[in-house]
Residue, then its C-alpha position, 0 to 999 in steps of 0.5 A: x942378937x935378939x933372945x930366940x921366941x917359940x911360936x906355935x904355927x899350923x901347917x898343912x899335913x903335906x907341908x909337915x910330912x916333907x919337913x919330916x922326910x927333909x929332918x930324916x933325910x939329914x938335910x935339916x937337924x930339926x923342925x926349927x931349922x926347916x924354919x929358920x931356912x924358910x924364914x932367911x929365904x922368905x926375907x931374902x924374897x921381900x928384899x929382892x922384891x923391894x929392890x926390884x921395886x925400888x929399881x922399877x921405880x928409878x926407871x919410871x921417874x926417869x923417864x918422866x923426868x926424860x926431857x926428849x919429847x913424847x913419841x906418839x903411837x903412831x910413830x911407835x907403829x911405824x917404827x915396829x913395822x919397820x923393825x919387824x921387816x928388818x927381821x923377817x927380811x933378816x930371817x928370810x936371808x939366814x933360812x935361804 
């Protein structure tokens, strides 16, 4: 574990007030630990953020790397009014 850094930051006479109300409200032991709170969730944040990236990105290479041949719009169109008559006729049946 690294040697601990003090920084100096500026926050917003907002942002101060509730880290104090959370220190008073016993949530927090002090300045540092609101943080150190903020600072875990924020890298947890980033991390989730790279694998949400990281996952969106193996979808779209696989589906650039997907052999089956292009579909065009209008077989997309077809296929979506298709579906979307199934669904109201679906729908139609149930509120009968």
């Amino acid at each position: 574990m690294q040697p601990a850094e003090k920084i100096s930051i500026t926050v917003t006479p907002e942002m101060l007030r509730l880290v104090r109300e959370s220190i008073e409200a016993g949530e927090y032991a002090s300045t540092s630990e609101v943080i150190r709170d903020a600072m875990r969730l924020w890298q947890r944040r980033r991390e989730e953020h790279a694998e949400a990236i990281k996952s969106i990105k193996a979808r779209i290479r696989r589906s650039l790397d997907d052999p089956r041949p292009d579909v065009s719009s209008e077989e997309v169109d077809a296929h979506m009014q298709e579906f979307m008559a199934r669904v109201n006729e679906e729908f139609r049946n149930v509120s009968s």
